[in-house]
C-alpha positions as CSV (number, residue, x, y, z in Angstrom):
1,X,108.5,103.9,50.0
2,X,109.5,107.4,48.7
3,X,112.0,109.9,50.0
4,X,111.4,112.7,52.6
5,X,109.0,115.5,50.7
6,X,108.6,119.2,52.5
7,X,105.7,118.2,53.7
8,X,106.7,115.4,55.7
9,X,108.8,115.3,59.2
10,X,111.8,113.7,59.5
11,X,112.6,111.1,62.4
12,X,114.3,113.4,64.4
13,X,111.5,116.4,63.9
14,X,108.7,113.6,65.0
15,X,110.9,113.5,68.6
16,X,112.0,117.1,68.8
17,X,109.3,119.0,70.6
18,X,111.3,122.4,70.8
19,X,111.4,125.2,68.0
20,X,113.9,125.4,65.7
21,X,116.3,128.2,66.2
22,X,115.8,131.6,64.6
23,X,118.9,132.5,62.0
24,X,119.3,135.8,61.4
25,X,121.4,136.5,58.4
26,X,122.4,140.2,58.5
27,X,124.7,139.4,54.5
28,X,127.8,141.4,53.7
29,X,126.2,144.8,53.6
30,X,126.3,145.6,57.1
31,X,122.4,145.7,57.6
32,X,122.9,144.6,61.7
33,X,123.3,148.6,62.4
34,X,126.9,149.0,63.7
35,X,128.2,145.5,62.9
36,X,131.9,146.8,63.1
37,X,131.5,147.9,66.2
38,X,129.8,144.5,67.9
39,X,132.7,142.7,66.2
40,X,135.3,144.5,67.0
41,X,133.8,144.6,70.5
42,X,133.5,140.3,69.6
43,X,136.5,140.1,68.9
44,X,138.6,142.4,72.0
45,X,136.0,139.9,74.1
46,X,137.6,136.5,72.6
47,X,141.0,137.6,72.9
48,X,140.7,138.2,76.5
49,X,139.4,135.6,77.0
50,X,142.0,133.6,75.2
51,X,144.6,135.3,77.6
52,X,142.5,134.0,80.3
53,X,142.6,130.2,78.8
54,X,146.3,130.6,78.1
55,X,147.1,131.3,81.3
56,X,145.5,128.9,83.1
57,X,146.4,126.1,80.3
58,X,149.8,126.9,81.4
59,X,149.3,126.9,85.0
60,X,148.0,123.1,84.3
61,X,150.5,122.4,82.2
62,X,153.3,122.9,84.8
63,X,150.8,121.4,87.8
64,X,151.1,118.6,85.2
65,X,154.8,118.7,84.8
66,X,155.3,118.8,88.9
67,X,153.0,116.0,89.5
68,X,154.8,113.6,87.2
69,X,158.1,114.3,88.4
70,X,156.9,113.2,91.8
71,X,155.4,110.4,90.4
72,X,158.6,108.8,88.5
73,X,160.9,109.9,91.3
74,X,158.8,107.9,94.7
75,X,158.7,105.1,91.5
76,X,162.8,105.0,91.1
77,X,162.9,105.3,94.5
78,X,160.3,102.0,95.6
79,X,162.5,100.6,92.6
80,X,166.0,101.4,94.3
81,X,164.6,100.0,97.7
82,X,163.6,96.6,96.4
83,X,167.0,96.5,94.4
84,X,169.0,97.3,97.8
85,X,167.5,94.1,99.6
86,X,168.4,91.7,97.0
């Protein structure tokens, strides 16, 4: 039984009926036409939105916080009944 060759498909290739994707590679000498521009424009994009992820991490985070103080204090306080009756 010999290895996979060029020519033959793989087992995943035999069940994947779509295309595979295009890669473009632009390389390191700017070729895309305005490549500076589209990152910088990338990159003002992604730190919005990691303001935007930040801020609601940290509205979780103190959701979190709130919930869990509730939780421990009706546990002490089921825990302080049950210790009263005895």
């Amino acid at each position: 039984m010999s290895g996979n060759s060029s020519h033959e498909t793989s087992w995943a290739d035999q069940w994947d009926y779509n295309p595979d994707p295009a890669v473009y590679d632009h390389g390191k000498d700017g070729s895309g036409g305005g490549s500076s521009d589209s990152t910088a424009k990338y990159k003002q994009k992604v730190g919005e939105g990691l303001g935007k992820t930040k801020q609601v991490a940290s509205t979780g985070i103190k959701k979190v916080k709130e919930g869990t103080s509730v939780g421990f204090n009706w546990i002490k306080d089921k825990c302080q009944k049950t210790t009263q009756k005895h």
